[in-house]
VOBA-1610 file (N, C-alpha, C; in pm, whole numbers, padded with zeros to 5 digits, always signed):
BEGIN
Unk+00083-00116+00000Unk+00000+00000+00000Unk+00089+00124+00000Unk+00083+00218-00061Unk+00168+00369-00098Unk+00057+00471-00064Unk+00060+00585-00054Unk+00032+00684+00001Unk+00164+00805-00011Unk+00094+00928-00083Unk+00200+01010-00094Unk+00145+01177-00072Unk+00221+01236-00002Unk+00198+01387+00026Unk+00284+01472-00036Unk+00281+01602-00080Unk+00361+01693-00090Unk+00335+01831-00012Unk+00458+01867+00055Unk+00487+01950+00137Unk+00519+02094+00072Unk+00445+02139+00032Unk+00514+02272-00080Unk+00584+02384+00024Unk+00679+02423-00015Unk+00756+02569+00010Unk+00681+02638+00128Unk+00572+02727+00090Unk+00553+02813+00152Unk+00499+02758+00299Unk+00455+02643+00263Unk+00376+02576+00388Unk+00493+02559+00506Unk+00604+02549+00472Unk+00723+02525+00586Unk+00784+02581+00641Unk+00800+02550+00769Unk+00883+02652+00853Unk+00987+02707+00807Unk+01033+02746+00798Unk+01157+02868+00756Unk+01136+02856+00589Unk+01110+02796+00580Unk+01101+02845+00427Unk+01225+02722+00339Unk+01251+02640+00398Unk+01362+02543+00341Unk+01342+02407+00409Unk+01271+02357+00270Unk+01273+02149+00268Unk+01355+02118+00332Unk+01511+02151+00260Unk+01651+02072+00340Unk+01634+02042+00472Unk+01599+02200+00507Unk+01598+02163+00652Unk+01491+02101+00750Unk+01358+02098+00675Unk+01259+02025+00738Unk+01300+01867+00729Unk+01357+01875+00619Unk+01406+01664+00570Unk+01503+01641+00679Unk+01611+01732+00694Unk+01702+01719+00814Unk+01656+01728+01006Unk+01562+01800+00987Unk+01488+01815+01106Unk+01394+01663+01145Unk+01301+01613+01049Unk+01267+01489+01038Unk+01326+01371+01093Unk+01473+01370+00989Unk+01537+01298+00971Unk+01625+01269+01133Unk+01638+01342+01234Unk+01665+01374+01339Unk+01619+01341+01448Unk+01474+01361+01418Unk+01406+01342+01527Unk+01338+01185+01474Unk+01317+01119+01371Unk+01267+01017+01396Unk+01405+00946+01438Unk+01532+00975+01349Unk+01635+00864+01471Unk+01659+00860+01595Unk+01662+01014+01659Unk+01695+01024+01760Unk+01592+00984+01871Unk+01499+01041+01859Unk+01369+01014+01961Unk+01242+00917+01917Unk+01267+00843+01831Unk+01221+00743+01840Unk+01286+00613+01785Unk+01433+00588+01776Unk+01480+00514+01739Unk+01452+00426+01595Unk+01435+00507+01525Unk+01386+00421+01408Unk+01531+00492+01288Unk+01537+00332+01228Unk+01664+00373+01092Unk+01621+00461+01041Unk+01701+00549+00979Unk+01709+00634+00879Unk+01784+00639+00827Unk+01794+00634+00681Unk+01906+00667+00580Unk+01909+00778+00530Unk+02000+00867+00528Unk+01964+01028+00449Unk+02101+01025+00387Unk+02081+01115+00276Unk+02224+01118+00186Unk+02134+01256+00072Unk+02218+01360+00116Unk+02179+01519+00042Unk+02056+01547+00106Unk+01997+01569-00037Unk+01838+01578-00013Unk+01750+01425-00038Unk+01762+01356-00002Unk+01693+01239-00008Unk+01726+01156+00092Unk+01575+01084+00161Unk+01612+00997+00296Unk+01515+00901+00289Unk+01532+00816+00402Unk+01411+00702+00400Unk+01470+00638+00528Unk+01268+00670+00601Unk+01270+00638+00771Unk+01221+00474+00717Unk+01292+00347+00840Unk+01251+00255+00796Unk+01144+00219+00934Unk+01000+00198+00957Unk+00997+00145+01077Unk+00891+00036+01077Unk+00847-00031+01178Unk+00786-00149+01161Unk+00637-00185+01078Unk+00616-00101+01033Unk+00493-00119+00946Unk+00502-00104+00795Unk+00665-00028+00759Unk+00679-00039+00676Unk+00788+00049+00645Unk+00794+00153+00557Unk+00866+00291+00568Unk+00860+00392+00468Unk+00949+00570+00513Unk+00873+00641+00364Unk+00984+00713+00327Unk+00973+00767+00203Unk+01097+00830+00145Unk+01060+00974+00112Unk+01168+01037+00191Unk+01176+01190+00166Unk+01248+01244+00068Unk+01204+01355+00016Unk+01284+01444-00083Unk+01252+01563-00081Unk+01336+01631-00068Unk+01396+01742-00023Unk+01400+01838-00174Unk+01273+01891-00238Unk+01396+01981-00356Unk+01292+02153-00346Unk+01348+02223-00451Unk+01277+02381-00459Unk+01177+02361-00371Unk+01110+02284-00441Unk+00894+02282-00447Unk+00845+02241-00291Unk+00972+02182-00246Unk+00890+02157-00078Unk+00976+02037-00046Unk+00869+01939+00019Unk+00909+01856+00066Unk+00816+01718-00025Unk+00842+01616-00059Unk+00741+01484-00099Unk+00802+01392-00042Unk+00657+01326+00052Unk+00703+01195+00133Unk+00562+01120+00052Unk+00651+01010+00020Unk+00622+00838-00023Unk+00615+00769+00080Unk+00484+00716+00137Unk+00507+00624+00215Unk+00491+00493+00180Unk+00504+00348+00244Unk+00485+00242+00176Unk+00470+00159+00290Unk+00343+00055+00336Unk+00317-00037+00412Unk+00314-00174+00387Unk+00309-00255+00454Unk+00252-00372+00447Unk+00132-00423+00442Unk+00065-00321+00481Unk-00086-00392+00509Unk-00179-00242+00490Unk-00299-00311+00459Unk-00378-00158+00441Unk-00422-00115+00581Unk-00483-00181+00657Unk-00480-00157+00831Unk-00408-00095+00904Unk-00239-00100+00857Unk-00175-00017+00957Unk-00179+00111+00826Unk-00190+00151+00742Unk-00185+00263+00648Unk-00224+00402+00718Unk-00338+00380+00798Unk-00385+00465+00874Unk-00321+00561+00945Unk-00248+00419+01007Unk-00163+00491+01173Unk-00052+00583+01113Unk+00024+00466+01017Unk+00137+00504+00968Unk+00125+00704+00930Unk+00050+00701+00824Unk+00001+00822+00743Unk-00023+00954+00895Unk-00068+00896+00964Unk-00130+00971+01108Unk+00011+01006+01202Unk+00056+00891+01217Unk+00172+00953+01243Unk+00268+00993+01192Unk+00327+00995+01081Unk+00423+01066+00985Unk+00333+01248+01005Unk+00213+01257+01019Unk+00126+01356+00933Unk+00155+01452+01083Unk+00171+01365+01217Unk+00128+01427+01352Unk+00323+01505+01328Unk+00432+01437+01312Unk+00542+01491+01317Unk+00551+01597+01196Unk+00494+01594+01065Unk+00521+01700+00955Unk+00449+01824+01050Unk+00345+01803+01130Unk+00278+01931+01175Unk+00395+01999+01266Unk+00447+01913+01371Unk+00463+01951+01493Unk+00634+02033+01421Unk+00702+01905+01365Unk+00845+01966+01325Unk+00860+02098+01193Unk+00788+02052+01102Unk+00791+02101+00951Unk+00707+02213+00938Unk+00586+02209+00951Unk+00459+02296+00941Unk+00456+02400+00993Unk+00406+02544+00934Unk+00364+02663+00993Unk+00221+02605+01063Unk+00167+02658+01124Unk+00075+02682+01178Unk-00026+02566+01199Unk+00055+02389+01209Unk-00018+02307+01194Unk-00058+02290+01042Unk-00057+02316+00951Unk-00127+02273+00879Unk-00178+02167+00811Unk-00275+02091+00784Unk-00348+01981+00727Unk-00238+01919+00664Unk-00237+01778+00670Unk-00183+01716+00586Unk-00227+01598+00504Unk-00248+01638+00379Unk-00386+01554+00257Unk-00252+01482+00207Unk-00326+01308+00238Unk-00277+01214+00144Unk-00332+01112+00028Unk-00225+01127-00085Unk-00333+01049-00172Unk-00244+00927-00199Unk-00377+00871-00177Unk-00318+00658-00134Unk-00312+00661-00292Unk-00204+00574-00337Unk-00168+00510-00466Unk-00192+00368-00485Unk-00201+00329-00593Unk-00176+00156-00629Unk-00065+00150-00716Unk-00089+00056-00768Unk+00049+00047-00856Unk+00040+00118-00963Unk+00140+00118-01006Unk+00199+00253-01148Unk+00107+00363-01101Unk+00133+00435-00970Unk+00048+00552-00865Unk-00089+00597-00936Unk-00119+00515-00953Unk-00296+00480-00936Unk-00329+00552-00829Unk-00428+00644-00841Unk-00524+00674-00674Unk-00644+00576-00650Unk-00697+00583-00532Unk-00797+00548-00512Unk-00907+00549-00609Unk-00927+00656-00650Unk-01010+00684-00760Unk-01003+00599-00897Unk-00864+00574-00910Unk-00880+00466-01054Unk-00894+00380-00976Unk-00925+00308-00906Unk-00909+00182-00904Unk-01053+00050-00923Unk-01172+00133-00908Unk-01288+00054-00961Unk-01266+00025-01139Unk-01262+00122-01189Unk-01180+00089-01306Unk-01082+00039-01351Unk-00989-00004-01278Unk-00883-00094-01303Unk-00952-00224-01281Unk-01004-00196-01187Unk-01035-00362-01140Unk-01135-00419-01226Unk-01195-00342-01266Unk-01288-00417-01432Unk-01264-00467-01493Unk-01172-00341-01567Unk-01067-00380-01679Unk-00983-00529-01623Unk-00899-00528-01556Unk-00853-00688-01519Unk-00995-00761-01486Unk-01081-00767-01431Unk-01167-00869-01449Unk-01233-00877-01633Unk-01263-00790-01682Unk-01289-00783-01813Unk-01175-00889-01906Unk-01062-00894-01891Unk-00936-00955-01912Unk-00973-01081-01901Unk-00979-01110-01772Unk-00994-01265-01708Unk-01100-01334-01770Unk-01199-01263-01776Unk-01330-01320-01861Unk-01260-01322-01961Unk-01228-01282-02079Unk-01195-01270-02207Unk-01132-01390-02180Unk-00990-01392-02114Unk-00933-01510-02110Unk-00942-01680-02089Unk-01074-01666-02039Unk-01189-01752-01941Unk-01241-01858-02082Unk-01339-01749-02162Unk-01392-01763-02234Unk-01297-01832-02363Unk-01175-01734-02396Unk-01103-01790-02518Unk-01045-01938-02507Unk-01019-01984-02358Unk-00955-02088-02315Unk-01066-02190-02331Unk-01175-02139-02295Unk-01304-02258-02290Unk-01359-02281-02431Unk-01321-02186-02527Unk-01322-02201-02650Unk-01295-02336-02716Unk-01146-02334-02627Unk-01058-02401-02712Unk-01075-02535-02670Unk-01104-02580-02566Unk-01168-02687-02490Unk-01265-02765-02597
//
């Protein structure tokens, strides 16, 4: 399961990603013990539900997150969303995520995807029983 936000510019404290990715990047190793890999502007917190990747450029900040399960998606998203407020954010602000599927599909495509592959399967169903 993926889920992805973008953090634009103006929304951030001082006015610089780098340093919100570095500020992040800080406080999830330090005070809550969880890996982090950072190298420039790009990082990735690893922790037990799954983990998300930061990037750091002009436009803000974009965190990728990625789970194991759709159940913990929640928490995960909730808490990544509770630290962008508290560390990153002016004034608290909202943090809107849009859940992906594969090749970042939203939520929104996805009744339509799932047709289309069932539409498939039938086709395939049928041509096979054809041949029978």
């Amino acid at each position: 399961m993926h889920s992805e936000t973008i953090i634009l510019t103006p929304q951030i404290l001082a006015q610089d990603a780098q340093r919100g990715l570095d500020r992040l990047c800080a406080h999830f190793r330090d005070d809550h013990d969880l890996h982090v890999e950072a190298l420039g502007d790009r990082a990735k917190v690893i922790f037990p539900e799954g983990g998300c990747a930061i990037r750091a450029d002009a436009e803000g900040l974009t965190l990728h997150l990625k789970v194991w399960d759709e159940a913990l998606r929640d928490n995960a998203e909730s808490f990544i969303a509770r630290h962008l407020q508290r560390l990153v954010l002016q004034a608290r602000s909202p943090v809107q995520w849009t859940r992906l599927w594969c090749d970042g599909l939203t939520d929104d495509d996805v009744p339509a995807v799932k047709l289309r592959m069932l539409a498939a399967t039938l086709d395939q169903a049928a041509h096979a029983a054809g041949r029978a």
